[in-house]
Every structure is written in structure tokens, then in C-alpha cells.
N, C-alpha and C positions, 0 to 999 in steps of 0.2 A: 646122564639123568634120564633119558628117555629109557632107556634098556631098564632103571627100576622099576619105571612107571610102569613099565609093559610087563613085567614080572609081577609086580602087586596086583594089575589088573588081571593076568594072567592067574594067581592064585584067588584068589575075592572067585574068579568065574568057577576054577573047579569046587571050590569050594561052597555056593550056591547052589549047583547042579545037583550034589548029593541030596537024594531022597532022604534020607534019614538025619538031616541036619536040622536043628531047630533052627528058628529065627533068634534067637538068645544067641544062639553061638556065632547065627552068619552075623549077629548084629556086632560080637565083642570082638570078632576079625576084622570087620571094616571098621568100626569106630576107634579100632588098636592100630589100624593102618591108615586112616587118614589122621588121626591124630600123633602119629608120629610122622608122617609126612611135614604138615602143618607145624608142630613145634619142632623139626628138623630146620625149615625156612626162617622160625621165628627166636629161636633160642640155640640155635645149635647141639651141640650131642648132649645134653644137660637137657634141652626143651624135647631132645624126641624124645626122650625116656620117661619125661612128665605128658606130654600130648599123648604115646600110646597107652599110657597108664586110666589119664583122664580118657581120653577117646573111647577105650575098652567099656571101663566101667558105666561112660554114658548109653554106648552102643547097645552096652548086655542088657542095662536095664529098658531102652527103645524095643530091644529086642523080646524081653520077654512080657511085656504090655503085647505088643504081637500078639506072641504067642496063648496069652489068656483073654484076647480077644477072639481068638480064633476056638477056642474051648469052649467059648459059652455062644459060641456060634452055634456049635454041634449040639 
């Protein structure tokens, strides 16, 4: 279990790091990946496939408020 974590964490990082990544997207890879984490622990292989699905969708839309915050910034 720790080797996933360290692999999830591990992608989540390089995948922040990129310049050219929105927040929409880094937000539907973490919310796709703790939310399949989370309904991995709560529902088994049935709950991660609905947590990353939920997670995603909640992340992307987190993600792109972000990003049109950040737009009328400029």
C-alpha cells in the first residue's frame, strides 16, 4: 500500500510541476485520484471506479473556478 501512495504522490507532483497544466486538469487528476483512493477503502473495486469518477468530476469543476478566478485577475 505504501508503494501506491508513493506512486500517486509521485504522479500528482510531476504532474503539478508542468507549466502548461491548468488547474482544471491538475484538479480532475487529484480529485480522480483521491477519489478512487477513498472509495477503494469504502466500496472496494465497484467504489474506486465511482470515487474516481465522482472525485474527477468534483476536482475539474474545483479546478476550473480556479482557473476563472485567476482570469479576471489579469
Amino acid at each position: 500500500m505504501k508503494y501506491k501512495t508513493l506512486a500517486i504522490v509521485a504522479a500528482v507532483a510531476l504532474l503539478v510541476g508542468c507549466a502548461n497544466v491548468s488547474k482544471e486538469q491538475v484538479g480532475t487528476a487529484v480529485g480522480a485520484i483521491a477519489g478512487a483512493v477513498v472509495g477503494k477503502k469504502l466500496g472496494g473495486d465497484s467504489g474506486m471506479v465511482l470515487g474516481a469518477l465522482v472525485g474527477g468530476a468534483l476536482g475539474n469543476r474545483i479546478g476550473a473556478h480556479l482557473d476563472e478566478q485567476d482570469r479576471q485577475k489579469l
